[in-house]
C-alpha positions as CSV (number, residue, x, y, z in Angstrom):
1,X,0.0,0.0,0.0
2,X,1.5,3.6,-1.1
3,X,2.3,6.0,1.7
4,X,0.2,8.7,1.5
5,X,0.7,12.0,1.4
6,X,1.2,13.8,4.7
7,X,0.7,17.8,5.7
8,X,2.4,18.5,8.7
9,X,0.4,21.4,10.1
10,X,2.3,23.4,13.5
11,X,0.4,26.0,16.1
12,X,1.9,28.0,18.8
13,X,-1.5,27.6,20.8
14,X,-1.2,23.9,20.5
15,X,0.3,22.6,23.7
16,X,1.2,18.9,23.8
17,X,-1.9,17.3,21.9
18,X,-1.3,15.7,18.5
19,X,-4.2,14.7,16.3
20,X,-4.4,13.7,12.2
21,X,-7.1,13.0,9.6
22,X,-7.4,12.1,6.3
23,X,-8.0,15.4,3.7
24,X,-8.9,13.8,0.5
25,X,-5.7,11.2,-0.4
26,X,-3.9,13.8,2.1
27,X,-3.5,13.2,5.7
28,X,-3.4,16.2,8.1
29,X,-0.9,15.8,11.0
30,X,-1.8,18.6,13.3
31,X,1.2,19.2,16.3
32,X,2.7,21.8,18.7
33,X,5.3,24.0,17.2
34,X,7.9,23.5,19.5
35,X,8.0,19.8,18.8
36,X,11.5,18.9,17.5
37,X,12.0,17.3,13.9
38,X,12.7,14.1,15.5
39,X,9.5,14.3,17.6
40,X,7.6,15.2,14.6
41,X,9.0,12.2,12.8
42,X,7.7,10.0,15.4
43,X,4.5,11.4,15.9
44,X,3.7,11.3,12.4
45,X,4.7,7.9,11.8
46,X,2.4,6.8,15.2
47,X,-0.4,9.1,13.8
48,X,-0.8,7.4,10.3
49,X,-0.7,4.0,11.9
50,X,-3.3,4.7,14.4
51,X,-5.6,6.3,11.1
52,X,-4.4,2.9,9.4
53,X,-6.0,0.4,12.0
54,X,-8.9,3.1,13.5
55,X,-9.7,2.8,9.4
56,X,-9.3,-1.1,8.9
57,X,-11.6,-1.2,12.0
58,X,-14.3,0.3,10.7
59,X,-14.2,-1.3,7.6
60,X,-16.3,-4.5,7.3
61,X,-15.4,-8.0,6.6
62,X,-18.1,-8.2,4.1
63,X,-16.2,-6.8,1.8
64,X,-13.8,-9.4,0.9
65,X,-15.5,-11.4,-1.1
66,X,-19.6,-12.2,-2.0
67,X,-19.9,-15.3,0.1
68,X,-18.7,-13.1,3.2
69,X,-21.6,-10.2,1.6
70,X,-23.8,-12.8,1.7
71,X,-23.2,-14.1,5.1
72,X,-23.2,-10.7,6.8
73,X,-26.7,-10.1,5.0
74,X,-27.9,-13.5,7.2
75,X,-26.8,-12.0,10.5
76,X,-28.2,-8.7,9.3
77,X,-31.6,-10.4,8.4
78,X,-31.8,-12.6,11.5
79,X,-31.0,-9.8,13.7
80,X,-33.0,-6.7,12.1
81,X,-36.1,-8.7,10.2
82,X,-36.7,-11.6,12.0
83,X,-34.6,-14.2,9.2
84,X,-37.4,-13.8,7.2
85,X,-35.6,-12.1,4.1
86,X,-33.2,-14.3,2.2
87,X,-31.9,-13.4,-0.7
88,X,-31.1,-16.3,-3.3
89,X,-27.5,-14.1,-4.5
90,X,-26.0,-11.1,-3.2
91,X,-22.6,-9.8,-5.1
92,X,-20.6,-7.5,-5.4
93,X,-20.8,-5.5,-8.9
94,X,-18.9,-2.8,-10.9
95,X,-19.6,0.7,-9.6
96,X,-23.5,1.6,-10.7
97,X,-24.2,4.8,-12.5
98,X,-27.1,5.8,-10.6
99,X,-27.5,3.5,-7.3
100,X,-25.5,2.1,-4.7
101,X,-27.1,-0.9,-4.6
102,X,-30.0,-2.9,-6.1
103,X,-32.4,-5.8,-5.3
104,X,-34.8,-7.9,-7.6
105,X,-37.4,-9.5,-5.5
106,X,-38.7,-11.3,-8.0
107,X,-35.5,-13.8,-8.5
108,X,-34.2,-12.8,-4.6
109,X,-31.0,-11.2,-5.9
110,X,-29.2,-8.4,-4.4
111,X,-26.3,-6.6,-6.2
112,X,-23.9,-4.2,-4.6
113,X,-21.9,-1.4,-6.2
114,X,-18.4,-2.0,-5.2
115,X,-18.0,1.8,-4.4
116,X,-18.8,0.9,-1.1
117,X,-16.2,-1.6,-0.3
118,X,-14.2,1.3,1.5
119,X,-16.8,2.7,3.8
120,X,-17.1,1.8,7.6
121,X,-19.3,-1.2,8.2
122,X,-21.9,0.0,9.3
123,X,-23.0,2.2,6.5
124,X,-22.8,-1.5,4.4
125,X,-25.0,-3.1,7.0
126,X,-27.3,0.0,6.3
127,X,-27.8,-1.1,2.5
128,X,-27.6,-4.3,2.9
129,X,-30.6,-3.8,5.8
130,X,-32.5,-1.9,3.0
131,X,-32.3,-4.2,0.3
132,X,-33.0,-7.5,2.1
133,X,-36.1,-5.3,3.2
134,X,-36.8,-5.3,-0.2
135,X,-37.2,-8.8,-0.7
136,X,-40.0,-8.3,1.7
137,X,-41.8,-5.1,0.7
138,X,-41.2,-3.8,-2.9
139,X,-41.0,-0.1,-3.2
140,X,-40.3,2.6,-0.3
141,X,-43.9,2.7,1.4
142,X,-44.2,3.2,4.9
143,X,-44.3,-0.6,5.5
144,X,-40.9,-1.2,3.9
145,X,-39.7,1.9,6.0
146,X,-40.6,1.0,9.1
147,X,-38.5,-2.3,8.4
148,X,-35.4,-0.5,7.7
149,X,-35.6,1.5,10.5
150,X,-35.0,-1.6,12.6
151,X,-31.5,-0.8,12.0
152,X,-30.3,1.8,14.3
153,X,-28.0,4.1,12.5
154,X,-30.2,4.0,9.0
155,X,-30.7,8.2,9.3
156,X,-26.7,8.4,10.3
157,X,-25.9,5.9,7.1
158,X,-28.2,7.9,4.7
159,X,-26.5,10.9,5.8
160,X,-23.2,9.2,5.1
161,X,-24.1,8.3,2.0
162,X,-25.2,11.6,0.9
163,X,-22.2,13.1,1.7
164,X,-20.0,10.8,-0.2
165,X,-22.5,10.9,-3.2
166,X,-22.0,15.1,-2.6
167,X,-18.3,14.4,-1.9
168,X,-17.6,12.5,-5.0
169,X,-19.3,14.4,-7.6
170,X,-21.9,11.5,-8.2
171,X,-25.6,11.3,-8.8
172,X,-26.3,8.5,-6.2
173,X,-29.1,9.1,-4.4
174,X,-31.4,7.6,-2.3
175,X,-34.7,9.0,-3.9
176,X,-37.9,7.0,-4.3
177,X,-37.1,5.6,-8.0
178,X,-38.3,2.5,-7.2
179,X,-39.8,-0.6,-9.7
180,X,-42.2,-3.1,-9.0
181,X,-39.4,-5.7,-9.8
182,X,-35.8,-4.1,-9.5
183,X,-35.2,-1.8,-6.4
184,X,-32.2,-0.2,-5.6
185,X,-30.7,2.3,-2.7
């Protein structure tokens, strides 16, 4: 994995606390400004490894292959709608145009767009919770609402989403474009 690019970022009115985050592909080191060039070399190096594993963390297994997609959606459907939505496939696709994910009740498949292999795991679990409710109410009613809402961070993950959508210069949203037989988030 290529280093990336680091912004080393000094304040007089910082005292002893050192904090990053990631800018873009940049990361920000922010440190006090009487830190020595040794110190700063340290601190950075122990800064981008705690963003490396805070990061990996986050991320979700599910996103290694479709069999570990598919298993996460069981313990997402047992846990969130009973185990009564069970999709025949779920895999991982190339990036969609227009959604960032899609179901098909009719034939029980759920595709994902691989654009969100990268984001933390619980804005996956979010989609996935959505789609699977799709197998069991088509369309974005109230019913099929009030089954994603049995996931507790589905307003934080739409907001997530929205920002990366906004973020990234894409039209993904998550309006009501919804087909009898093909549904997507």
């Amino acid at each position: 994995m290529a280093e990336p690019q680091v912004e080393v970022r000094r304040s007089k009115r910082r005292r002893q606390t050192v904090s990053a985050y990631r800018d873009g592909d940049k990361v920000v080191v922010l440190l006090p400004a009487r830190m020595s060039r040794a110190e700063e070399k340290r601190w950075v190096a122990d800064m981008l490894s705690r963003l490396q594993r805070s990061e990996t963390r986050r991320r979700s297994p599910a996103r290694d292959s479709d069999e570990a997609l598919a298993e996460r959606c069981r313990v997402l459907a047992a846990k969130y709608l009973d185990g009564r939505a069970e999709p025949a496939t779920v895999r991982w696709v190339a990036p969609m145009r227009t959604r960032w994910a899609s179901c098909t009740p009719s034939d029980a498949s759920i595709r994902v767009s691989r654009r969100l292999r990268d984001v933390p795991g619980w804005v996956l679990d979010y989609v996935l919770v959505h789609e699977l409710a799709h197998l069991l109410v088509p369309g974005h009613g109230p019913a099929f609402w009030k089954l994603v809402r049995q996931y507790p961070k589905t307003e934080r993950a739409v907001g997530y989403l929205e920002g990366l959508s906004a973020a990234a210069h894409l039209d993904l949203g998550l309006d009501d474009d919804t087909e009898p037989e093909s549904d997507a988030v």
